[in-house]
Backbone as a ProteinNet text record, in pm:
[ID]
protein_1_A
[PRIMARY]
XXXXXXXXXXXXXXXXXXXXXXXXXXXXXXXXXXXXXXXXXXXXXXXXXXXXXXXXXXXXXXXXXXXXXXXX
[TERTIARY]
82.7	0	87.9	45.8	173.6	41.4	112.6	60.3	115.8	67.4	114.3	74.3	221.3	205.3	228.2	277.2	319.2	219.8	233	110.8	168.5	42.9	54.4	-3.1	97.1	117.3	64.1	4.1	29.7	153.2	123.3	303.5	288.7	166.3	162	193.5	89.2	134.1	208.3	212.7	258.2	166.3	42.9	-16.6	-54.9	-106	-170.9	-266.2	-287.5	-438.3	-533	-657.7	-735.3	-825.2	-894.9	-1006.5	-1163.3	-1241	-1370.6	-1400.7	-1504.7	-1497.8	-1608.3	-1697.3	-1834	-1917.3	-2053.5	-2187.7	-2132.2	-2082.5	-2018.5	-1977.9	-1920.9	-1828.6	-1879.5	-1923.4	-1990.1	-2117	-2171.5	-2289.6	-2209.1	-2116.2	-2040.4	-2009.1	-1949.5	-1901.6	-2045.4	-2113.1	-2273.6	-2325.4	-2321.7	-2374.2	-2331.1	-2147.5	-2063	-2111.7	-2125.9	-2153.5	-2268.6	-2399.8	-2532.8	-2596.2	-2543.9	-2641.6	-2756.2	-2865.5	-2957	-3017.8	-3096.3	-3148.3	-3276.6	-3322.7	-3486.3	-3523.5	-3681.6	-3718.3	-3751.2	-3799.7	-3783.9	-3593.5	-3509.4	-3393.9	-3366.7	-3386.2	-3362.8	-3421.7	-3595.2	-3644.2	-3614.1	-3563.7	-3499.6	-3353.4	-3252.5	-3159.2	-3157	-3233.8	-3286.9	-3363.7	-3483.7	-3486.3	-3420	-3315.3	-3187.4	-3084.7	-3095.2	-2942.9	-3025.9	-3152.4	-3260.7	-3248.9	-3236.8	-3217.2	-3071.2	-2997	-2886.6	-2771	-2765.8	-2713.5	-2596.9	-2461.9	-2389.6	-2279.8	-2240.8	-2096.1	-2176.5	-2073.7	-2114.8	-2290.7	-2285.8	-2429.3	-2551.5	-2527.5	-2611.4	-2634.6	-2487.3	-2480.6	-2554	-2557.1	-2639.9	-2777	-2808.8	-2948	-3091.8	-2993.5	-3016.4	-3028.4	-2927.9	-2883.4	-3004.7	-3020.6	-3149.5	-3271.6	-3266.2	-3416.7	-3418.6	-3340.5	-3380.6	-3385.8	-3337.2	-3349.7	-3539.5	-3552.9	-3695.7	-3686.1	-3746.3	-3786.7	-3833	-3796.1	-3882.2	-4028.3	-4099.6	-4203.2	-4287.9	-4265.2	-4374	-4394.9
-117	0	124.4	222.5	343.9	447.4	506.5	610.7	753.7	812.5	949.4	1060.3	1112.1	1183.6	1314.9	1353.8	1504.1	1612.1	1724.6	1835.4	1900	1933.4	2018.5	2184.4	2221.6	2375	2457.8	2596.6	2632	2682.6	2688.3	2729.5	2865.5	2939.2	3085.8	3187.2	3103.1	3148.7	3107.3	2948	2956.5	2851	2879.6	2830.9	2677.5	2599.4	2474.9	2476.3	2382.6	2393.6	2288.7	2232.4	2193.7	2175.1	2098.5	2028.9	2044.6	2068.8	2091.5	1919.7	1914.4	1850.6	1706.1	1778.4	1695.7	1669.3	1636.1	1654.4	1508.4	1365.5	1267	1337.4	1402.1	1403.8	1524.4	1640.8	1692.8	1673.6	1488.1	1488.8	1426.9	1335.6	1261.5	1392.9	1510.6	1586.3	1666.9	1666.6	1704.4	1609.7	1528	1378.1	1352.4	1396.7	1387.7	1526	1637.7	1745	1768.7	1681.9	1640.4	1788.5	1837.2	1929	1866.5	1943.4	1854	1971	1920.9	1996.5	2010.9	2156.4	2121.5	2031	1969.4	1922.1	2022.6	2181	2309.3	2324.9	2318.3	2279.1	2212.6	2044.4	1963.8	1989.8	2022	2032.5	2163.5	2263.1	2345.7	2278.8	2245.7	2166.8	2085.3	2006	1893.3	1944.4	2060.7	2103.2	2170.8	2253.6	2293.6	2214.9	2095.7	2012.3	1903	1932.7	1839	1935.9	2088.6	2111.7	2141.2	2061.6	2036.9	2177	2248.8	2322.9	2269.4	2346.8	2286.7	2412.8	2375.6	2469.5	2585.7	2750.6	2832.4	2889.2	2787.7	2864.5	2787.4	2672.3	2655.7	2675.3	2735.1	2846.4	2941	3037.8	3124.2	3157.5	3048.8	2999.7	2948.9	2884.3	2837.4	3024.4	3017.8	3192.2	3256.2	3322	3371	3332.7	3204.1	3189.4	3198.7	3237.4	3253.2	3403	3489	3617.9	3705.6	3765.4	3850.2	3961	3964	4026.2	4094.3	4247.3	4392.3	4384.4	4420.2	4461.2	4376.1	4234.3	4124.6	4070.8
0	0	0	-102.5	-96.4	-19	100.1	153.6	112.2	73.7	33.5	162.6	190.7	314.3	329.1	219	156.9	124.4	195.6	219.1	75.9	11.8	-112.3	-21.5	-117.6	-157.2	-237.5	-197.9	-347.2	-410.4	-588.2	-594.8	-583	-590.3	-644.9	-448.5	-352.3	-217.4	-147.4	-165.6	-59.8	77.2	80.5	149.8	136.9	247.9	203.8	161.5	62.3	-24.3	53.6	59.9	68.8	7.9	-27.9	-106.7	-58.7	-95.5	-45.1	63	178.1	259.4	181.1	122.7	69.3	151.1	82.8	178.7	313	249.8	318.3	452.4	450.1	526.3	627.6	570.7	633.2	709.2	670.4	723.8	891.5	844.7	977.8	1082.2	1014.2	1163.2	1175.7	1111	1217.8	1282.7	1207.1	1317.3	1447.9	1471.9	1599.2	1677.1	1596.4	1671	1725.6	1676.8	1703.5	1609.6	1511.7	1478.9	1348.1	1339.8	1314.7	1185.4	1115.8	957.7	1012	969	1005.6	903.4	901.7	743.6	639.4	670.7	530.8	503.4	595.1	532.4	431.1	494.2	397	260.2	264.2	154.5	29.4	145.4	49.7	-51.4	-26.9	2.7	-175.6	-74.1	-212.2	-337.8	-334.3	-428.1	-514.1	-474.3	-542.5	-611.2	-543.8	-596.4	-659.3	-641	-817.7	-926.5	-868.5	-1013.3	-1075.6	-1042.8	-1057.7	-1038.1	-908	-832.2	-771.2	-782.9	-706.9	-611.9	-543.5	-497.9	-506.5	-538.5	-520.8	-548.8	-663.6	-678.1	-590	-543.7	-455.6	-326.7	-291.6	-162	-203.8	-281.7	-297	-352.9	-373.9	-394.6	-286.4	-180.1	-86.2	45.6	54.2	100	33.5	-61.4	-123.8	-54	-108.3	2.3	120.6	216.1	369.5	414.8	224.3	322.6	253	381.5	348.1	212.5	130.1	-6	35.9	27.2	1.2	-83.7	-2.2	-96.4	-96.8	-28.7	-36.8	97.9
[MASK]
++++++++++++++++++++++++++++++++++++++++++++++++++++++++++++++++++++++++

């Protein structure tokens, strides 16, 4: 088994890079942290990433809908 143990860089900063975490993984450290989805969460959630939403724009899609609209 080759383990690869070497922290990538970037070349341009300098800094360590990192990889996005994924819903996987993010569901395990809510699960340990006990935090919980309402069900209009989830259902918001899921209707976005049916319509095939991902990453930034489904942060801000999701974001959108929780804030109050002028005028209505």
């Amino acid at each position: 088994m080759n383990k690869n143990t070497a922290l990538k860089r970037s070349a341009t900063t300098g800094r360590f890079t990192t990889k996005p975490l994924g819903k996987g993984k993010a569901a395990k450290f809510a699960k340990v942290e006990g935090v919980t989805t309402s069900s209009k969460s989830a259902m918001t959630l899921k209707s976005y990433s049916d319509r095939g939403l991902t990453g930034d724009a489904l942060r801000s899609a999701i974001t959108g809908s929780f804030t109050t609209k002028k005028g209505k």
